[in-house]
C-alpha positions as CSV (number, residue, x, y, z in Angstrom):
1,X,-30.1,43.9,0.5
2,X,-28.1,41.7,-2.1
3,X,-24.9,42.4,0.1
4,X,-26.7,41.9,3.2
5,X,-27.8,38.1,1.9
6,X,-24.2,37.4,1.1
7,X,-23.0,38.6,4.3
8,X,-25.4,36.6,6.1
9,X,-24.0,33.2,4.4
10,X,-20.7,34.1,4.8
11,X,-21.3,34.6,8.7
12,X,-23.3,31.0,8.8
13,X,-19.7,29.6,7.1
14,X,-17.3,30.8,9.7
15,X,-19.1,29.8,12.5
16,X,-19.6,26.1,10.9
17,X,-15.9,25.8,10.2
18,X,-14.6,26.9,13.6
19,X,-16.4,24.7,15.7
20,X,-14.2,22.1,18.3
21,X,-10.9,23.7,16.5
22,X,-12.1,21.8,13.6
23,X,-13.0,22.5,9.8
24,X,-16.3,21.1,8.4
25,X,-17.1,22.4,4.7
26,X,-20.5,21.0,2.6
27,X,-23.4,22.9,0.6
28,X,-25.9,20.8,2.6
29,X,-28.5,22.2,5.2
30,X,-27.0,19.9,8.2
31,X,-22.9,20.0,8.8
32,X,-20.6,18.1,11.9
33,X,-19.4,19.0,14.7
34,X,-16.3,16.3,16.1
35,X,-16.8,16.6,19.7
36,X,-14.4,14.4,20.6
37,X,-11.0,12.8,18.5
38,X,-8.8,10.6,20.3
39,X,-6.0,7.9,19.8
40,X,-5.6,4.7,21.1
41,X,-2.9,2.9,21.6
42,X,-2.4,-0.7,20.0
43,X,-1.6,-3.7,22.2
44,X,-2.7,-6.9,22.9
45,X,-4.6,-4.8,25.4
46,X,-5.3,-1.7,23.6
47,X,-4.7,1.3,25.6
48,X,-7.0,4.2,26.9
49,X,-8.4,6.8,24.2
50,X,-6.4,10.2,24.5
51,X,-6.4,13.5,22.8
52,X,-2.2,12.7,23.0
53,X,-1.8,9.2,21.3
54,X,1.5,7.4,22.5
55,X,2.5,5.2,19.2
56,X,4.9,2.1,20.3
57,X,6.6,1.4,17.2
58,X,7.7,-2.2,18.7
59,X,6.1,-4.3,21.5
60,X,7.1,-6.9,23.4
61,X,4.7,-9.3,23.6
62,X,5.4,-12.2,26.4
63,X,2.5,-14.0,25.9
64,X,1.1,-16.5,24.3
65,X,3.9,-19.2,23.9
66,X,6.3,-19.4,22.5
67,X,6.5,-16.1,23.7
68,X,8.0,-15.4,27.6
69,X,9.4,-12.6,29.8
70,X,12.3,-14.4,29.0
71,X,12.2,-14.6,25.4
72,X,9.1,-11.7,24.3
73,X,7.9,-11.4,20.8
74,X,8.4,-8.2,19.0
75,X,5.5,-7.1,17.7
76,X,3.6,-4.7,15.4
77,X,0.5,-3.6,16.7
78,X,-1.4,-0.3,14.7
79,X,-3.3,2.3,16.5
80,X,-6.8,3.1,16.7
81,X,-8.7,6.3,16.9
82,X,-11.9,7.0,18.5
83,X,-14.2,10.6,17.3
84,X,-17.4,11.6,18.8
85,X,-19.5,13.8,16.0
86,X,-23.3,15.2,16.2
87,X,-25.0,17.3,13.4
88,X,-26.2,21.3,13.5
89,X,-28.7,23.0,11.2
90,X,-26.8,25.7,9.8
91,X,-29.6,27.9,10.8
92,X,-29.3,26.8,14.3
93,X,-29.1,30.4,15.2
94,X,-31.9,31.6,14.0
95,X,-35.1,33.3,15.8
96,X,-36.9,29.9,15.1
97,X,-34.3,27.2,14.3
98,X,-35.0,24.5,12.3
99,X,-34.8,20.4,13.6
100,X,-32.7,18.1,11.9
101,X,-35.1,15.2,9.9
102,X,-33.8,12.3,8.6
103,X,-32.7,14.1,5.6
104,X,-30.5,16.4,7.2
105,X,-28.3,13.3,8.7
106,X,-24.5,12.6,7.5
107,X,-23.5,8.9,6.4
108,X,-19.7,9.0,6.6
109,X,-18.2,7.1,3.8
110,X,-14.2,7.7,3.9
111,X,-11.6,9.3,6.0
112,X,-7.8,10.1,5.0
113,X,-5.0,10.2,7.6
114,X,-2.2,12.6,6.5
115,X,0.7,13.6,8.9
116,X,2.9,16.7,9.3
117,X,5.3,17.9,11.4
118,X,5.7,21.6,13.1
119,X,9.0,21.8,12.2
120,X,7.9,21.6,8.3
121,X,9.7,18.2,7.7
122,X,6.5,16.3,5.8
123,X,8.4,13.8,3.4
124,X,6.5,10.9,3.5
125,X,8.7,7.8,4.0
126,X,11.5,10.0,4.9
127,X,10.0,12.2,7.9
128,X,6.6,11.2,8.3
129,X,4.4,8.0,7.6
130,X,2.6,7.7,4.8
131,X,-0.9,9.1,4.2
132,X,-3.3,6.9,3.5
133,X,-7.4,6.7,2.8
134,X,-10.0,4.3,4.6
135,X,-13.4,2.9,4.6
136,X,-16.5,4.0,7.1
137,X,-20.1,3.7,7.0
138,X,-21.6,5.6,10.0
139,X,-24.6,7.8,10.1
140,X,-24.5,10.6,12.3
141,X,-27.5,12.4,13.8
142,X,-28.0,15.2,16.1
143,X,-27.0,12.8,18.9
144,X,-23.6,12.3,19.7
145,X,-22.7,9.2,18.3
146,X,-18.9,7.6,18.5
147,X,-17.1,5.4,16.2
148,X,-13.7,3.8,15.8
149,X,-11.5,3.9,12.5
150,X,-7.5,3.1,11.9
151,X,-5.4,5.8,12.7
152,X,-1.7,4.0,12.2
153,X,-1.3,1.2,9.6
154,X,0.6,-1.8,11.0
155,X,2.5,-1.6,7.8
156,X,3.6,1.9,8.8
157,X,5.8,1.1,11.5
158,X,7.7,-1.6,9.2
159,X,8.6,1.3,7.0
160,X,10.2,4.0,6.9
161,X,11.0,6.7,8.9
162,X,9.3,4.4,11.8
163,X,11.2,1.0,11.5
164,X,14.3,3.0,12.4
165,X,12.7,4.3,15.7
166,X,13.1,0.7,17.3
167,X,16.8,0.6,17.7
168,X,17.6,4.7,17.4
169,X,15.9,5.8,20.7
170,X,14.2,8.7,19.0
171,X,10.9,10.1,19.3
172,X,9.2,11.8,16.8
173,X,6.2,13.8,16.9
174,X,3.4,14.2,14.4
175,X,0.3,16.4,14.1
176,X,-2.4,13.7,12.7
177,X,-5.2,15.5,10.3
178,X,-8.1,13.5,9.1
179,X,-10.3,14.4,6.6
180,X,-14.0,12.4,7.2
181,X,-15.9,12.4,3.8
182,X,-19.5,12.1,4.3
183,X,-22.8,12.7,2.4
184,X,-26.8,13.8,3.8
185,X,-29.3,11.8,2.6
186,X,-30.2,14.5,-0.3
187,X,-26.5,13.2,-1.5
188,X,-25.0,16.9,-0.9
189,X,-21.5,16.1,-0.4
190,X,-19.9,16.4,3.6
191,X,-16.6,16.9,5.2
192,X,-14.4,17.6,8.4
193,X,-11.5,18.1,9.5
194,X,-9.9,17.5,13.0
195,X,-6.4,16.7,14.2
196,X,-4.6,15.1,17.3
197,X,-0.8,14.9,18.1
198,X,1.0,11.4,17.9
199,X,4.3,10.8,19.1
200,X,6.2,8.0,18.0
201,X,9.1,5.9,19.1
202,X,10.3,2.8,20.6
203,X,8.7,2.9,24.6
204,X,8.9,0.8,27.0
205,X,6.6,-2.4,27.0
């Protein structure tokens, strides 16, 4: 019977950390599910969200003076992303599952950004961007709710191995993983994982 309980928890496990090709780990009754994770691309117009974010490391900005379509301003401009998350009882599957209360909800507190590449080249400052941690403070419930955060620093495209995208005509791609660190409201700690691709280079405005 002992072996049977374990079992049992271990099943409940898997099945919370393979939902949306995403990897949510916590103690608490309640985890997340990211339905959506997208980027957007920065501009003076910011582009449309997209599971495929298009980084420009450069724009050229022709408005407002001084800046023209015959003299644009290079610009910086970061990139935003956009998730979509909702809770689950972990006991969702049960014969008579249980609601999620108040209790059970997920106040998101931090996120970290770290990128790789698939052909194992993840130097940061040499072949990837730096990694870096923000700020949130959303609650999540079991209704979808979406929220924006910072996917690519400003700062990172005036570094390296981005700065040298502008003039070099490469493109380089990136997987982008980020880590949301959350707690429910009995302070059990949260957190999930989900990804999305970026590719990076110097397009055309």
């Amino acid at each position: 019977m002992q072996l049977f309980r374990r079992l049992s928890v271990l099943a409940v496990l898997a099945v919370a950390g393979t939902s949306c090709g995403s990897v949510a780990q916590g103690h608490g009754p309640s985890f997340l599910v990211i339905d959506s994770l997208q980027g957007i691309r920065g501009n003076t117009t910011p582009g449309q969200p997209s599971t495929t974010l298009t980084s420009d490391v450069i724009t050229n900005v022709v408005t407002p003076a001084p800046c023209s379509a015959e003299a644009p301003c290079p610009t910086i401009f970061g990139d935003s992303g956009e998730a979509t998350m909702r809770i689950v009882m972990k006991d969702a599957g049960a014969a008579v599952p249980s609601s999620p209360s108040a209790i059970n909800h997920i106040t998101l507190e931090r996120y970290r950004v770290e990128y790789v590449r698939a052909d194992g080249r993840n130097t940061q400052g040499v072949d990837v961007p730096y990694n870096f941690d923000g700020a949130l403070r959303v609650t999540i419930s079991d209704a979808p709710t979406t929220f924006g955060f910072q996917l690519v620093r400003n700062q990172a495209k005036d570094e390296a191995p981005l700065i040298f995208l502008r003039s070099n005509g490469a493109i380089v791609t990136t997987i982008a993983k980020i880590t949301f660190f959350g707690r429910d409201q009995n302070g059990n700690e949260i957190s999930i994982v989900g990804e999305l691709t970026i590719n990076f280079g110097n397009f055309g405005d």
